[in-house]
C-alpha positions as CSV (number, residue, x, y, z in Angstrom):
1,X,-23.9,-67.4,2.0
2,X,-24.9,-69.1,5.1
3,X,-28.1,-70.1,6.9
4,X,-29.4,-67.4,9.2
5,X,-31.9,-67.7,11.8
6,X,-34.5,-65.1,11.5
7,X,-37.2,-65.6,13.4
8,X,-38.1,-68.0,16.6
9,X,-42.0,-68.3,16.4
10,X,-43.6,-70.5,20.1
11,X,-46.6,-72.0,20.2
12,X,-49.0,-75.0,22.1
13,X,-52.0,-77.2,21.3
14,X,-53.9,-79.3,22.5
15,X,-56.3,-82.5,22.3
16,X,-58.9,-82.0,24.9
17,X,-60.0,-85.6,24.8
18,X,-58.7,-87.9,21.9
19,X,-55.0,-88.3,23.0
20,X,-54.0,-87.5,19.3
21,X,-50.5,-86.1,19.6
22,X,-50.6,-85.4,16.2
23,X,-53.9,-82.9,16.1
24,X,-51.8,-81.5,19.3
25,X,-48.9,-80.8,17.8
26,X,-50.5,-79.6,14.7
27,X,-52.6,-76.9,16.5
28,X,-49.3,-75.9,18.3
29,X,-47.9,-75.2,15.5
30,X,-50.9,-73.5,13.7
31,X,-50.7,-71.4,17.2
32,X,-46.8,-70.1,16.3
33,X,-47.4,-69.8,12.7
34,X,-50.8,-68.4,12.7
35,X,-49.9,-64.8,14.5
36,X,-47.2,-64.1,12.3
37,X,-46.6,-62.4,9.3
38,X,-43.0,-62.3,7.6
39,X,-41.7,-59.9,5.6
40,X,-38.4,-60.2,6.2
41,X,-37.6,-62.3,3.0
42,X,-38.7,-59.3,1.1
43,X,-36.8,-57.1,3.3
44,X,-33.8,-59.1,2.3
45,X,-35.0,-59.7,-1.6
46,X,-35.8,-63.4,-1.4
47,X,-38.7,-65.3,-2.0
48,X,-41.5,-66.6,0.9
49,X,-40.9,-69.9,-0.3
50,X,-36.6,-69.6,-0.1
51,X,-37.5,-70.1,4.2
52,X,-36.5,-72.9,5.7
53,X,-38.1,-73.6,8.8
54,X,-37.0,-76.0,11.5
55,X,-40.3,-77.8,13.4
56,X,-39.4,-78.3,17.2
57,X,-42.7,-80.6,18.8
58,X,-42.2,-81.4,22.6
59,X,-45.2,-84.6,23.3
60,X,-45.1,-86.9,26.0
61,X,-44.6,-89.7,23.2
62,X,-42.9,-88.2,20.4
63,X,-43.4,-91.3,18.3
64,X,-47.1,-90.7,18.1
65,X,-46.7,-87.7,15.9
66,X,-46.9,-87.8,11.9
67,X,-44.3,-85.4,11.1
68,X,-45.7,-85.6,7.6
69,X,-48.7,-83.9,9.0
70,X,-46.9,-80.9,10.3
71,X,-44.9,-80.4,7.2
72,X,-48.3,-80.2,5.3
73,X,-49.4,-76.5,6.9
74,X,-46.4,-74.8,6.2
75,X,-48.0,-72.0,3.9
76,X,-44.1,-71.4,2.6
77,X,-40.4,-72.6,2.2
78,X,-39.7,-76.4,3.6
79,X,-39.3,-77.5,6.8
80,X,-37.9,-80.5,9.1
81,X,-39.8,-81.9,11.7
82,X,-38.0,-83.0,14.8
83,X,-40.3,-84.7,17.7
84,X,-38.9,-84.7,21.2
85,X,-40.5,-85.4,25.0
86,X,-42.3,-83.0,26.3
87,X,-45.2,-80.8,26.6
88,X,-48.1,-83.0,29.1
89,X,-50.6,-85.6,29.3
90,X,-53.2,-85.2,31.7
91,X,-55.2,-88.6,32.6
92,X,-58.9,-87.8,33.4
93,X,-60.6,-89.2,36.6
94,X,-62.0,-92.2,34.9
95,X,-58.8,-93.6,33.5
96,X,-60.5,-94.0,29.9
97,X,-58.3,-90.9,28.5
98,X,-56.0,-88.3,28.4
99,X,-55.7,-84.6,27.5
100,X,-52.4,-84.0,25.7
101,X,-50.5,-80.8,25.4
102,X,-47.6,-79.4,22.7
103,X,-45.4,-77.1,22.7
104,X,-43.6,-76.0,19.4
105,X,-41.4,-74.0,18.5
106,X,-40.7,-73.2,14.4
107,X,-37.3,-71.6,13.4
108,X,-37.3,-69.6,10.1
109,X,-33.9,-69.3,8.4
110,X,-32.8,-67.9,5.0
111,X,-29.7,-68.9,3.4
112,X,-28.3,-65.5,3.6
């Protein structure tokens, strides 16, 4: 058997204020897991937790994210986490901080 990609699930998020690219990129994913639900490991008779899902994050500073944290809100299967640059940082008029936006994007595969 072999690793199949069965779904391609998009999301963003965003810190308003803080500059926390990790709440970012954890509400981008919460966005493109949060509107889904998969039956298609039923459909092909293998457990929810059997997924494996690939974690995409684009951030302007991809070393600020704790993959760790991402990994934790997987409601099934394991996952990788892989942080690139990306998504935006928007300085506000004062200079004092930034608004930071994530993209994501989580691919689901079963080994089938």
């Amino acid at each position: 058997m072999a690793l199949k990609r069965m779904m391609l699930e998009i999301g963003m998020g965003t810190d308003i204020r803080g500059t926390d690219y990790t709440k970012a990129a954890v509400r981008a994913l919460r966005d493109a897991l949060w509107h889904n639900s998969l039956t298609i490991g039923v459909t092909v008779n293998q457990h929810v937790d059997a997924m494996q899902v690939e974690i995409l994050i684009g951030v302007p500073k991809p070393d600020q994210v704790d993959p760790k944290a991402l990994l934790e809100i997987l409601p099934h299967g394991t996952g990788t986490v892989t942080c690139v640059e990306g998504g935006l940082e928007i300085p506000n008029d004062a200079g004092t901080g930034s608004t930071v936006i994530a993209n994501c994007c989580a691919i689901v595969r079963l080994d089938i």
